[in-house]
C-alpha positions in Angstrom: -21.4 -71.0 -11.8 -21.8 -69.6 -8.3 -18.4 -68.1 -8.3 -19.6 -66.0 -10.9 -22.9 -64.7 -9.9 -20.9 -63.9 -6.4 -18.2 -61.8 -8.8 -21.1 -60.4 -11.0 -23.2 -59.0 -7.5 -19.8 -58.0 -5.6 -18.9 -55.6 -9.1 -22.9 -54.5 -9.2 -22.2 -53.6 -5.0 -19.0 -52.0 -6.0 -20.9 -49.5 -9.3 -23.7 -48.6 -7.3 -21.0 -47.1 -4.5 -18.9 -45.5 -7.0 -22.0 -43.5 -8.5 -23.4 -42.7 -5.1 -20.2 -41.1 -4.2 -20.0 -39.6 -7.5 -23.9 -38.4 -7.2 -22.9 -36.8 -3.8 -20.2 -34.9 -4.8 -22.0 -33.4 -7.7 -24.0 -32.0 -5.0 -21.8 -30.7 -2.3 -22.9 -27.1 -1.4 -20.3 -24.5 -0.4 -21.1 -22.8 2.2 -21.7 -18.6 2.4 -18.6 -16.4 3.4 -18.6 -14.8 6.9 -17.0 -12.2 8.0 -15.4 -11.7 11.2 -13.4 -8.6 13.6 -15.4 -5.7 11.7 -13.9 -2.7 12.8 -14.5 0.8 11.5 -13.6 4.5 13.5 -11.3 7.2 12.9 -8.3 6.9 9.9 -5.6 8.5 11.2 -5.5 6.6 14.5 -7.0 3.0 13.2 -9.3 3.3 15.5 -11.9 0.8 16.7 -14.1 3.4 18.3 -17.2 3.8 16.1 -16.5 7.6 15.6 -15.0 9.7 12.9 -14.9 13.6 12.2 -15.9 15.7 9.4 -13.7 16.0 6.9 -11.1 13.1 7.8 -11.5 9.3 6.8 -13.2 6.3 8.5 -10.8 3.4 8.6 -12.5 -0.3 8.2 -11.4 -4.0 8.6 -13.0 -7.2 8.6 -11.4 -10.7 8.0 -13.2 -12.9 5.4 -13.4 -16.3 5.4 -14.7 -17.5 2.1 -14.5 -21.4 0.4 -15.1 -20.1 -2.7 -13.6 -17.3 -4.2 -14.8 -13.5 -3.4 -15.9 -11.5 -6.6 -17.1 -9.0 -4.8 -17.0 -6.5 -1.8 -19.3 -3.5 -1.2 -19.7 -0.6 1.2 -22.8 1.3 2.0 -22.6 4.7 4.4 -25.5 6.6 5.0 -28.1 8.1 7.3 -31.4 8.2 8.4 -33.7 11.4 9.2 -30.3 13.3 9.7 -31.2 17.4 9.5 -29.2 19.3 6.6 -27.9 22.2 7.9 -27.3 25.4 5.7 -24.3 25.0 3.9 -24.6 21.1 4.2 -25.2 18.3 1.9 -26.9 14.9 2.2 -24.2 12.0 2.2 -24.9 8.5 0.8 -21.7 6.7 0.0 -21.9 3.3 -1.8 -18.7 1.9 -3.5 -17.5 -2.4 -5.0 -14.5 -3.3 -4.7 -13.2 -5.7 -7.2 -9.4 -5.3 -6.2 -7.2 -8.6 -7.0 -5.7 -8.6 -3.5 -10.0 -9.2 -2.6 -11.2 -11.9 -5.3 -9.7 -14.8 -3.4 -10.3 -17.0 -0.9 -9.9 -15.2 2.5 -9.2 -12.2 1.7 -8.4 -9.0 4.5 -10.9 -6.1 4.0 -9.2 -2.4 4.8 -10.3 0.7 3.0 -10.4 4.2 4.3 -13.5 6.4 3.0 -12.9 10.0 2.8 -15.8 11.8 5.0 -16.8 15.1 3.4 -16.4 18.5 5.6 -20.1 19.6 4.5 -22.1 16.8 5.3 -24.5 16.8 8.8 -23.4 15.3 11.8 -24.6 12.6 13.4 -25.0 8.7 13.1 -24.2 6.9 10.1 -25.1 3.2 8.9 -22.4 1.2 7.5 -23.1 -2.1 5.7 -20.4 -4.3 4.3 -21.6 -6.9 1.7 -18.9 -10.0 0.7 -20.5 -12.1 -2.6 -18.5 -14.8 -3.8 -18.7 -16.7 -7.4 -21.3 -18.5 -6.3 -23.5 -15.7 -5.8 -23.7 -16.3 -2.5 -23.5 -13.3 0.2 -23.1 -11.8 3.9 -23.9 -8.9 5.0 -22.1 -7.1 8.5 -23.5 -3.9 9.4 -23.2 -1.9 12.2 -22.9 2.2 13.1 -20.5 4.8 13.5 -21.0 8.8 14.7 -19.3 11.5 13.1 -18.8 14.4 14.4 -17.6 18.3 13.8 -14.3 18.8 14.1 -14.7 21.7 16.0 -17.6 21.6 18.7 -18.4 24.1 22.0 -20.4 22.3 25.5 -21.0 23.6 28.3 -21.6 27.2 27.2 -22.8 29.3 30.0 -23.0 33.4 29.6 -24.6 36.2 31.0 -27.9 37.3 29.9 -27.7 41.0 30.5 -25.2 43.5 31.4 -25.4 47.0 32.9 -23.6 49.3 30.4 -20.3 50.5 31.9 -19.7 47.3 33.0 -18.7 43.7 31.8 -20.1 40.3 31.3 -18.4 36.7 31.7 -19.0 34.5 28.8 -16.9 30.4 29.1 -17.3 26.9 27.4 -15.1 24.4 26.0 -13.7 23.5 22.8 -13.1 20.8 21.4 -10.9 21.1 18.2 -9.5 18.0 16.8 -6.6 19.5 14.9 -6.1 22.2 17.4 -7.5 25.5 18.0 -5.9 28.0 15.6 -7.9 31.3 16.3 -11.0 32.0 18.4 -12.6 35.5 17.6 -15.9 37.6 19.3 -18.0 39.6 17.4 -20.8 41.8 19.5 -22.6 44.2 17.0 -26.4 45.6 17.2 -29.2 46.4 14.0 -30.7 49.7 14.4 -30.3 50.6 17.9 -31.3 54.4 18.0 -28.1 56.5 19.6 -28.8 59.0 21.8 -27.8 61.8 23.9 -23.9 61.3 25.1 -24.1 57.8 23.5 -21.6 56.4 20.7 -22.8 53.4 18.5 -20.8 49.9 20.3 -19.4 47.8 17.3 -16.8 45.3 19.4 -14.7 42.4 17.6 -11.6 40.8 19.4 -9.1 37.8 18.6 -8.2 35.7 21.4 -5.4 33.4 19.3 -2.9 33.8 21.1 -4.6 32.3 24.4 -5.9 29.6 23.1 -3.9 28.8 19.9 -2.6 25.5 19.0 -5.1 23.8 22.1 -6.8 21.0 20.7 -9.2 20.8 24.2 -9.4 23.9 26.4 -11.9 26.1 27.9 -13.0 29.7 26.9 -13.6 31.9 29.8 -13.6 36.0 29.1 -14.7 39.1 30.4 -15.9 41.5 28.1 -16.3 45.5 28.7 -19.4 47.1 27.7 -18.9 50.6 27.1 -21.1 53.1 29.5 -21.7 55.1 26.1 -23.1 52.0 24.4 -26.7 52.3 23.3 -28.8 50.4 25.6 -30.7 47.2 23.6 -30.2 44.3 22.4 -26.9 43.2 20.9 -26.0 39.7 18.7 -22.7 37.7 19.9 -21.1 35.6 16.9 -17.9 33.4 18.5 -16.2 32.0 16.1 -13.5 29.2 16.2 -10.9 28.1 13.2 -8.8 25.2 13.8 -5.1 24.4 12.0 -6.8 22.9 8.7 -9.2 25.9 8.0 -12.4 24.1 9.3 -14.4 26.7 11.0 -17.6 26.6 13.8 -19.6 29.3 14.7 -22.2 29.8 17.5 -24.5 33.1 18.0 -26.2 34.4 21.2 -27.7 37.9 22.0 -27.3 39.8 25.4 -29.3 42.6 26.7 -27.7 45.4 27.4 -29.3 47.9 29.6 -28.9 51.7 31.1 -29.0 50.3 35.1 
């Protein structure tokens, strides 16, 4: 009789584990997937600096780790307070990616996003969302700056000239797919022409010094006729690179009789 209460608790003991461990494994909670080595910058180099031109691409990569399977990946670009600039449009980019190669468990993030050529310049917000079946989510954010493909610094130029003789006008470029004119307009609105005068229209390419560069610096002299019209004249430089992007900066200079 006592043998068989001793079986009877010892296979009660024995139930009451089984159902605990079957009662804990009913709730076992997988965990969120993370995301690691986020990368983003330029396309065409893979580059991890967070920068990115104008009508190129922005290359990104993160490694996800994920114990249950991804359903989904998202990408959100945009920008806050940026100034839209005539000819320019706002940019907010926002795209899921569903792929097969990304609904699995650890899957390798790379896309490239095509940056428009007519968007402001400036910094950009990127946020990379990962949701597995679950529903659960991560979220890596982070910022990249993109920038003309053509840009001037360092611009220094006279502000006045004495007709009959010239003034010295330099800067650099920097012009990722290389330099493939550079041209100087000087013009004036209504000058009145006097006496021994002749109206001063002057417009010049300098290609062939500066074609193909992809960083050099501008540095002329330009003539001022002694007939020109004394007044102010407007200066348009204007700079086209090898894939038809074009930047343009204006200036005026006083020119005067002595």
């Amino acid at each position: 009789m006592k043998s068989n209460f001793k079986l009877l608790v010892l296979f009660t003991l024995v139930g009451l584990v089984f159902q605990s461990c079957s009662d804990d494994d009913g709730d076992i909670q997988l965990s969120a997937p993370t995301i690691s080595n986020f990368e983003y910058g330029e396309g065409s180099e893979h580059s991890t600096e967070q920068v990115a031109y104008k009508g190129s691409d922005i290359h990104l990569e993160a490694e996800i780790t994920a114990e249950a399977t991804v359903s989904s990946i998202s990408i959100d670009i945009h920008a806050h307070n940026l100034e839209v600039g005539e000819g320019e449009v706002e940019w907010d980019f926002e795209q899921t990616y569903t792929d097969a190669d990304y609904l699995v468990i650890n899957p390798t993030f790379h896309e490239h996003i095509d940056i428009p050529s007519d968007i402001p310049a400036g910094e950009y917000h990127i946020l990379l969302t990962v949701t597995d079946e679950l529903g659960n989510s991560t979220e890596a954010e982070g910022h990249i700056e993109i920038l003309d493909p053509i840009s001037i610094s360092g611009f220094d130029m006279d502000e006045s000239v004495v007709r009959g003789e010239d003034f010295h006008v330099e800067f650099m470029i920097a012009a990722l797919n290389g330099i493939h004119d550079v041209t100087v307009d000087v013009h004036a609105h209504g000058l009145e022409v006097g006496e021994g005068e002749v109206e001063w229209d002057f417009e010049q390419s300098y290609s062939e010094k500066y074609h193909e560069q992809s960083e050099v610096e501008f540095h002329e002299h330009i003539d001022v006729p002694a007939t020109a019209p004394a007044g102010e004249y407007h200066i348009l430089f204007s700079i086209e690179d090898e894939e038809g992007n074009t930047y343009e900066y204006d200036t005026h200079i006083d020119v005067t009789a002595s």
